[in-house]
VOGU-3710 file (C-alpha; in Angstrom, 3 decimals, decimal comma):
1> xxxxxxxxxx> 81,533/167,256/118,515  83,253/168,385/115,367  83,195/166,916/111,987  85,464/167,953/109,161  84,725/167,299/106,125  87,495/167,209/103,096  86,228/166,801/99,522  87,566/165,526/96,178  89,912/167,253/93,921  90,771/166,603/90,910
11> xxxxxxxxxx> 91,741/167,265/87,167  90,212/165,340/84,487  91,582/165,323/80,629  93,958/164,272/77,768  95,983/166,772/79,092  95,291/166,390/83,539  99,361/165,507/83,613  99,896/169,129/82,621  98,642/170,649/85,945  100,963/168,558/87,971
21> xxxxxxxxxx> 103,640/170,561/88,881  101,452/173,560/89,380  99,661/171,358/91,843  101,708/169,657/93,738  104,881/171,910/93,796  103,487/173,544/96,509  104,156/169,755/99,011  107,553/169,557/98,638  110,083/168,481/95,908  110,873/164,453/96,801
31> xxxxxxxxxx> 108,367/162,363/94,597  107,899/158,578/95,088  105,922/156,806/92,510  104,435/153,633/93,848  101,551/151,598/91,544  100,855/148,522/89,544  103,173/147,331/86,628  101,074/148,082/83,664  100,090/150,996/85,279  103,228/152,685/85,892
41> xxxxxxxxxx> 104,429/151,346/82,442  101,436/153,588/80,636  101,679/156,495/83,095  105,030/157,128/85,066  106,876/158,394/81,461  104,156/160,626/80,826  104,049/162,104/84,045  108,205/162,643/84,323  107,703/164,191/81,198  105,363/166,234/82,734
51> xxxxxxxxxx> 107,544/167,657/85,887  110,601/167,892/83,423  112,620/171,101/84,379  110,354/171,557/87,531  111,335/171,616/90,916  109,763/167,710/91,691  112,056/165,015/91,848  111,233/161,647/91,619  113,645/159,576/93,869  112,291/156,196/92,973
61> xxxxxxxxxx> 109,350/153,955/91,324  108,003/150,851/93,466  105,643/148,052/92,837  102,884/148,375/95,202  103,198/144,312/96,010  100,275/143,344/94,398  97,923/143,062/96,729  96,453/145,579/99,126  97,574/144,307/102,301  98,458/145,680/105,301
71> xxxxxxxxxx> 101,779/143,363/104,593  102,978/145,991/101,708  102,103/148,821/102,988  104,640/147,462/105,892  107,020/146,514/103,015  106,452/149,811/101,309  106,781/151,739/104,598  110,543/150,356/105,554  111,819/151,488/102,000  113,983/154,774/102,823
81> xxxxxxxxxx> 112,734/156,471/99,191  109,311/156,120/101,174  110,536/157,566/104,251  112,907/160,334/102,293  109,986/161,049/100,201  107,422/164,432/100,359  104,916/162,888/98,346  103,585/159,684/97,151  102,331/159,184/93,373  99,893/156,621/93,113
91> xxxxxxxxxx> 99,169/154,427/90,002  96,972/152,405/88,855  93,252/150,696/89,926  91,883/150,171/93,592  94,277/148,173/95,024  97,470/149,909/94,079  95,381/153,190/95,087  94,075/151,891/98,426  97,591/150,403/99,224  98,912/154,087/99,176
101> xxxxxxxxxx> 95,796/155,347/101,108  96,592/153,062/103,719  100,031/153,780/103,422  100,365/157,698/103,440  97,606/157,542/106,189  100,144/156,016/108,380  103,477/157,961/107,571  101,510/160,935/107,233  102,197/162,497/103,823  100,556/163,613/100,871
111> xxxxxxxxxx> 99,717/161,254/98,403  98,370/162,100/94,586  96,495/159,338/92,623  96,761/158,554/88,641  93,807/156,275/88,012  95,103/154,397/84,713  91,562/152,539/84,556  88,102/153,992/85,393  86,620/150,672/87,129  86,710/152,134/90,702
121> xxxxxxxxxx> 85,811/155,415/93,158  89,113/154,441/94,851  91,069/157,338/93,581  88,695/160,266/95,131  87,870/158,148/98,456  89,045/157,686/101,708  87,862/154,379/102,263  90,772/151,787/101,737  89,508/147,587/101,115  92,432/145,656/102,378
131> xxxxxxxxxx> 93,374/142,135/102,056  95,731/139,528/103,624  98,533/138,156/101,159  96,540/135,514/100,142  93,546/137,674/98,383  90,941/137,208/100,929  89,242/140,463/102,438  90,555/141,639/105,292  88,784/144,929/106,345  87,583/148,433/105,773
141> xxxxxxxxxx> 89,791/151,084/106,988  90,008/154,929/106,377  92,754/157,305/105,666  91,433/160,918/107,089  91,509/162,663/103,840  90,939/161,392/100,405  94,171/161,986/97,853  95,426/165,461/97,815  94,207/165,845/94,372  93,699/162,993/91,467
151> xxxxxxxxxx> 94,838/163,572/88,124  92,734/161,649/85,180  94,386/161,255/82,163  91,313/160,156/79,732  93,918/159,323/77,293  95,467/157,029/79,619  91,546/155,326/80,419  90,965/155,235/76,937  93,899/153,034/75,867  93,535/150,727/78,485
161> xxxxxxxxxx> 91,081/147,302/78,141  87,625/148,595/77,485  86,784/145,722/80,291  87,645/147,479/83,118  85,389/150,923/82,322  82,684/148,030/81,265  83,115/146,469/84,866  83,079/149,959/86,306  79,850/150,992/84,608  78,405/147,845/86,282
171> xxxxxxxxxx> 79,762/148,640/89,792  79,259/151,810/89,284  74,843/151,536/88,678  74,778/150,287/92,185  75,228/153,959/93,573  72,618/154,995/91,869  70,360/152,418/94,180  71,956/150,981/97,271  72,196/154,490/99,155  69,112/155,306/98,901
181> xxxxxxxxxx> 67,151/151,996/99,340  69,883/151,510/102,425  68,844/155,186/103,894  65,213/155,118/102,929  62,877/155,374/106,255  66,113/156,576/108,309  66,807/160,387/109,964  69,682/161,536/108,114  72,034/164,291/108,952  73,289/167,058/106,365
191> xxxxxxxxxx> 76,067/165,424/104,892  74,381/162,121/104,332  71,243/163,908/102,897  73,921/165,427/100,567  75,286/162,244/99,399  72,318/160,038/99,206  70,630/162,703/97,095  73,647/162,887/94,700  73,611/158,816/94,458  70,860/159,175/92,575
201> xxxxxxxxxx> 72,486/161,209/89,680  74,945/157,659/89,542  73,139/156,036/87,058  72,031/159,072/84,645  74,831/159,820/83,115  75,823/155,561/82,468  72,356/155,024/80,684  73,331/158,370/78,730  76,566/157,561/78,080  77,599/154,542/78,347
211> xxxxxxxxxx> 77,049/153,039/75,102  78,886/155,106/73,508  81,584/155,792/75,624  82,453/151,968/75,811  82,879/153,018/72,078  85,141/155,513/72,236  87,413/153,089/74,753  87,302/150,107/72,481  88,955/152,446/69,512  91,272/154,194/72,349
221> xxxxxxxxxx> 89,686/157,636/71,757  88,766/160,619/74,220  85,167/161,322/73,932  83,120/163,711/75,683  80,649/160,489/76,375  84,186/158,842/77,746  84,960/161,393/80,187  81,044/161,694/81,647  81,012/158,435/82,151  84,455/158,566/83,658
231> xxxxxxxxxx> 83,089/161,674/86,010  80,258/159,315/87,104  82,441/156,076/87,854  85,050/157,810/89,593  83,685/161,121/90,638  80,303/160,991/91,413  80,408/157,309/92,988  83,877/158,888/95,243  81,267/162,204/96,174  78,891/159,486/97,863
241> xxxxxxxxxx> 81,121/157,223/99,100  82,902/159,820/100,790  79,430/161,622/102,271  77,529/158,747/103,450  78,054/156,794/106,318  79,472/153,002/105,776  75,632/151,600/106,202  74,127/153,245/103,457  77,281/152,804/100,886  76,243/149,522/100,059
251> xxxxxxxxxx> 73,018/146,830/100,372  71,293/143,811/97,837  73,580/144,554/95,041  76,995/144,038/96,635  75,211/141,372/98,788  74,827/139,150/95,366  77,540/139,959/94,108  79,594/138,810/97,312  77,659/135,306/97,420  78,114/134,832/93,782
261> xxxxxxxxxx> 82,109/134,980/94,714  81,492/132,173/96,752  81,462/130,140/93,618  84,998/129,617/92,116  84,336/129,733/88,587  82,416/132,501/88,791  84,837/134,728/91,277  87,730/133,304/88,866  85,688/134,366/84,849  83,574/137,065/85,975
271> xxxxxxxxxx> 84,579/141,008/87,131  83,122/142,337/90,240  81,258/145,139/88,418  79,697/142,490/86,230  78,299/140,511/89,444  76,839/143,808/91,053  75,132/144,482/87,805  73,373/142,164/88,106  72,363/142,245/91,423  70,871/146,014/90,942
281> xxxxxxxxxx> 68,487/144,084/89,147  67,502/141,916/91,969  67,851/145,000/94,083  64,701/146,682/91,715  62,954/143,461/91,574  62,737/143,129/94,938  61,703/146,527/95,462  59,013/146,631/92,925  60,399/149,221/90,669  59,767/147,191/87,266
291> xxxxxxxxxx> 59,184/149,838/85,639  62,957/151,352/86,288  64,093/147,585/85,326  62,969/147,548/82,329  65,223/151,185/81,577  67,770/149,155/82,593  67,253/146,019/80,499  67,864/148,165/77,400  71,012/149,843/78,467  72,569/146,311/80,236
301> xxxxxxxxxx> 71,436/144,662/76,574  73,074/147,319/74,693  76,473/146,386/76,416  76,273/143,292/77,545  75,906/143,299/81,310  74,231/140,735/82,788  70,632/140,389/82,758  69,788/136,818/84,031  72,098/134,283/86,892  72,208/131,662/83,865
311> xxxxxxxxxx> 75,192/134,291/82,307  77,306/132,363/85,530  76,762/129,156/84,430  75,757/128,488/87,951  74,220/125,164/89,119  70,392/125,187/91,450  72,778/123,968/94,332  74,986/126,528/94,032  72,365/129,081/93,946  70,441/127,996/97,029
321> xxxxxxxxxx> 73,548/126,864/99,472  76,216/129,280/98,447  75,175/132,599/97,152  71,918/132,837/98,503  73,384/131,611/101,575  76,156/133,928/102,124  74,338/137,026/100,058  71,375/136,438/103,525  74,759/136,541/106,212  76,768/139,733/104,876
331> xxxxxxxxxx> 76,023/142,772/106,796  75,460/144,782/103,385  71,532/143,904/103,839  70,791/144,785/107,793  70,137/148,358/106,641  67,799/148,865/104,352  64,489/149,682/103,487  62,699/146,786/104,794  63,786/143,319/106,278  65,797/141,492/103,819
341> xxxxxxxxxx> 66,599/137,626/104,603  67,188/134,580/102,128  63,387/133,813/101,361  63,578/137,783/100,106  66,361/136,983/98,230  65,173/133,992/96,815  62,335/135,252/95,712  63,897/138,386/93,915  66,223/136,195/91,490  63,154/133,965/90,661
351> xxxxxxxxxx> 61,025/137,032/90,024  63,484/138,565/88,046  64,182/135,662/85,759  60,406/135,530/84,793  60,446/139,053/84,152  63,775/139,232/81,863  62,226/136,586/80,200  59,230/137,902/79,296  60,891/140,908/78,446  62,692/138,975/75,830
//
């Protein structure tokens, strides 16, 4: 049986708008822009400024809804700029990015993506989350190609909320782990040999950079520690996502972070990136690699991540029966390197805690 495989492109720079029209000339001449609010408010003028006195048209701008749902992409899909449309545009963070995915999968067209944050992978991936209305997950589904090309404005990145690069460093370190503990033991074919070898190069570059490319965002300026640490979030993390299978993409990390979401007040003051943070630590506590950990401690310290469950303000009760108890159920922990259950769990957040605070 055949396998194609299509891999990322992109441009990355103060300047990445510039190559649009030598880019994406060549897909027709009917552009549709389609993102978030802010994010088409920061980008869309800089882009149409871009294409000025090319042969790319842009025939209209849309919300994306708000939500990635299969119920906007339906919305999105009965608008006749949509259908009239060559190309989609795409604007913004995951959602508005995966709505697009989902939605150019269907209609079959090309779709470009302008990340406006650097939180996600979404923007070099094929992998689309979607939601019902209402904000609860839905499902994984795939378009067959990732985005025709992505064009990063670091200018853009830069200017926006240094939370959301903060968040994506956090989500982000998880790569650098959860492949690799997922695939450990397991006979892996070329491609997923490719990516779980690159997932460890995830976390490298964050340690390296990160402190001082949070910097660089929090006094809007391009740095070249801003735009490695940029590669890595989106780049890197999209490379893996996009070469290993759907077991190995994810294991203890996301598993916390998912059963600390269980909690209201901590779903409602607290970023996903932040919650799988800290659950790399439990990931490395539970597999013994203290020594790795304690790397860690110093970077997560330096910017604030989360080193300890008392950052949630979480009660003993709401440890034990509701993240505990739904991080033991999700599927993210039936791969993995060796049987993982709730007593496992358990035991990795109390080990941890003893160890950060000796540490301290």
């Amino acid at each position: 049986m055949s396998n194609s495989v299509f891999l990322p492109n992109y441009t990355i720079g103060a300047d990445a708008y510039q190559k649009v029209v030598e880019i994406c000339e060549k897909y027709g001449e009917k552009v549709v822009f389609v993102g978030g609010k802010t994010a088409l408010s920061k980008a869309s003028d800089l882009v149409r400024e871009a294409i000025k006195g090319s042969k790319l048209e842009v025939i209209d701008e849309l919300w994306y809804g708000g939500e990635a749902s299969y119920e906007n992409v339906e919305k999105l899909k009965a608008t006749k700029s949509i259908q009239d449309a060559d190309m989609v545009f795409a604007f913004g963070g995951g959602k508005a990015i995966d709505t697009c995915k989902c939605l150019t999968k269907q209609i079959n067209k090309p779709f470009f993506t302008f990340p406006t944050i650097s939180s996600t992978c979404a923007s070099v991936t094929t992998v689309c989350a979607i939601y019902h209305d209402d904000g609860v997950f839905n499902e994984l589904c795939w378009r067959y190609a990732p985005a025709e090309h992505a064009f990063i404005n670091s200018k853009v990145i830069a200017e926006a909320p240094d939370k959301y690069l903060w968040a994506g460093i956090g989500d982000t370190m998880a790569k650098g782990y959860e492949p690799e503990f997922s695939a450990r033991g397991k006979e892996l074919n070329h491609l997923n040999t490719i990516g779980v070898t690159l997932s460890t190069q995830c976390q490298e570059p964050l340690v390296k950079y990160g402190t001082k490319a949070l910097e660089s965002c929090k006094n809007d300026q391009v740095s070249n520690e801003l735009e490695e640490t940029i590669l890595a979030i989106i780049v890197t993390t999209g490379l893996v996502s996009n070469a290993v299978i759907n077991d190995y993409n994810s294991s203890i990390a996301h598993a916390i972070c998912y059963g600390c979401s269980t909690v209201h007040n901590v779903e409602k003051n607290h970023l996903h990136g932040e919650l799988v943070s800290y659950g790399v630590l439990v990931l490395l506590m539970i597999d013994n690699r203290k020594e790795e950990i304690s790397k860690l401690l110093k970077f997560y310290k330096s910017i604030d991540l989360p080193t300890t469950y008392n950052k949630f303000e979480i009660t003993p009760d709401e440890l034990e029966n509701k993240i505990l108890k739904k991080a033991s159920e999700v599927p993210d922990i039936d791969i993995a390197a060796f049987h993982i259950d709730k007593d496992v769990l358990r035991k990795g957040v109390k080990d941890l805690e003893e160890y950060v605070a000796k540490y301290n």
